[in-house]
C-alpha positions, 0 to 999 in steps of 0.5 A, a space after each residue: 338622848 332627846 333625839 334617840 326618844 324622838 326617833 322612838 316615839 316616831 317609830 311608834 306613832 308613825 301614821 300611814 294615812 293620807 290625811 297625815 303630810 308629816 307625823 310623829 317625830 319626823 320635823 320640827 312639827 306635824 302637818 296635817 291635811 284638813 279639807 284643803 288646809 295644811 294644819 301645823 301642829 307643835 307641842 313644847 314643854 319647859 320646866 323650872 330647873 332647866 329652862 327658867 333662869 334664875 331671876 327670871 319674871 313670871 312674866 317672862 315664863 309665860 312669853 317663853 312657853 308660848 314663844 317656844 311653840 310659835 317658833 316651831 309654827 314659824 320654821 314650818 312657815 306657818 301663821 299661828 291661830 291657837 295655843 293650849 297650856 298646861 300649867 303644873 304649879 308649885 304652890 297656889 299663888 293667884 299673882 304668880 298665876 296671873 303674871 304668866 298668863 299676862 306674859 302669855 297673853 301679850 305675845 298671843 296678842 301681838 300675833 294674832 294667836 287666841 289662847 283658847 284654854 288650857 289645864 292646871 295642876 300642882 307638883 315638886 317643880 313648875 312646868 308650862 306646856 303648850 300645845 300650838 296650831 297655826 296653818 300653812 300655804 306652802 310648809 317647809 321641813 328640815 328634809 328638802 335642802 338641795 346641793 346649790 342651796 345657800 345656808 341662811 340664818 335670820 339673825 345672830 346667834 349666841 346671844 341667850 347662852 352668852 347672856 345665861 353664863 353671865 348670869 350664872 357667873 354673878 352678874 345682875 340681870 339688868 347687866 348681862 349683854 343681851 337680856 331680851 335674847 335670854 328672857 323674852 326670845 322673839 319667834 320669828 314668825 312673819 320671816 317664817 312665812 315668807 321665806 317659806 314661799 321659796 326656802 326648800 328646807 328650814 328649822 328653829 335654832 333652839 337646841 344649836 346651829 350645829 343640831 339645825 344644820 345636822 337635823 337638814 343634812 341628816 334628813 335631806 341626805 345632803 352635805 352641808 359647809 359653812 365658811 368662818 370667814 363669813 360668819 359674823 361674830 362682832 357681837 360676841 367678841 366684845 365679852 369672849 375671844 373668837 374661840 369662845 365666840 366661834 363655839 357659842 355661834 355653832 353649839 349655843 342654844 336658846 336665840 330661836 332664829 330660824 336656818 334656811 336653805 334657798 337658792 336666795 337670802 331673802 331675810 337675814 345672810 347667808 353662813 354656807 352652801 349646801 353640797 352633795 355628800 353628808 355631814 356639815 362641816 366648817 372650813 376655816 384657816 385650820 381646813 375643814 373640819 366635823 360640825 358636831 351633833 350638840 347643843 343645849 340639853 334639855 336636862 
């Protein structure tokens, strides 16, 4: 449903001017073009029920709802500079107030982003959005993966829902196996601007590897393999079988790392290849098989 309102809202806003290089709904941000700068523009939305675990700190609230739209910026290979939030808070409480923005500022400060204002109001349930600029060199979309191209990710992934379903199955927060990849996500943003020197497509893993990897194939008109074999599932293994790990390293959302196509692996290792056709699929010891169009869902 999310993506369906996506292709709506880009239907409706999209803009034919010059000065717009990307616009409404078409990749993981907007770029536009501003005297001789590429302008990278993102917005995010989180709220209570479905992406603040329990037990999380307001702290950790304000990091995630900056984190979310840096990640964005650093998929696009942008250097963040600024970031607007919106706060909907359920009662008035000063302390909470100041916890998330003290989380907030903590990650800003770490890569060099100024928060420059935001708005505040009151309702049923807490929401944080943010809206984030940052400028680009050279940017990447999901729409530039070329057959030949290696598959890349920067990191592991299936940490944060491994971690949430420990958490919902009883298990202190202080025990889950991977608490920073659930709480406190860390954007990859220098890796984002670097890779984006050679990468010819890239995105955010936030709603799944599969949903990545389908926004590319999709959108460069390419196929796309990833190999079992190589895929690297140590880390999930200790707490789950390899089915289990297998399905949270494809379909489990949250770990923010980013995917890339290159004819090279500068950050991170390679999952794939890209190949003419369409769809991605992933060849195993059962053959090849469909990579489905799923992942989090958003409520």
């Amino acid at each position: 449903m999310e993506f369906e309102l996506i292709r709506l809202a880009s239907k409706i806003f999209g803009a034919k001017r010059e000065d717009v290089i990307v616009g409404a709904g078409e990749d993981d941000c907007a770029v536009v073009r501003v005297g001789r700068s590429n302008l990278v523009l993102t917005a995010d939305n989180l709220h209570e029920k479905a992406d603040f675990p329990p037990g999380m700190l307001p702290e950790e609230m304000g990091h995630m709802a900056l984190a979310v739209n840096l990640s964005d910026l650093a998929a696009t290979g942008a250097k963040p500079l600024y970031f607007l939030y919106t706060i909907t808070l359920r009662e008035a409480s000063k302390d909470f107030f100041v916890r998330v923005l003290k989380g907030m500022k903590a990650l800003a400060e770490k890569y060099d982003v100024a928060v420059v204002g935001g708005d505040i109001d009151f309702g049923d349930e807490l929401f944080i959005s943010g809206f984030a600029i940052g400028t680009a060199d050279r940017y990447v979309t999901q729409s530039g993966a070329k057959p030949g191209d290696k598959v890349c990710l920067t990191g592991l992934l299936g940490k944060a829902q491994l971690s949430l379903e420990q958490l919902f199955s009883g298990i202190d927060r202080n025990e889950i196996a991977y608490p920073k990849s659930l709480f406190t996500p860390e954007p990859k943003i220098n890796e984002g601007v670097e890779i984006a020197r050679h990468a010819n497509a890239m995105t955010d893993i936030s709603d799944s590897l599969a949903v990545s990897l389908n926004l590319i194939a999709e959108k460069s008109k390419v196929g796309i393999v990833i190999y079992e074999d190589i895929l690297p599932l140590d880390h999930l293994t200790p707490y789950v079988d390899e089915k289990k790990a297998l399905e949270l390293f494809l379909y489990a959302g949250g770990d923010y790392e980013l995917v890339y196509t290159s004819s090279q692996c500068t950050h991170g290792f390679e999952v794939g290849e890209v190949v003419e056709g369409s769809g991605v699929w992933i060849e195993g010891k059962h053959g090849r098989n469909k990579v489905e169009f799923r992942g989090y869902t958003h409520f």
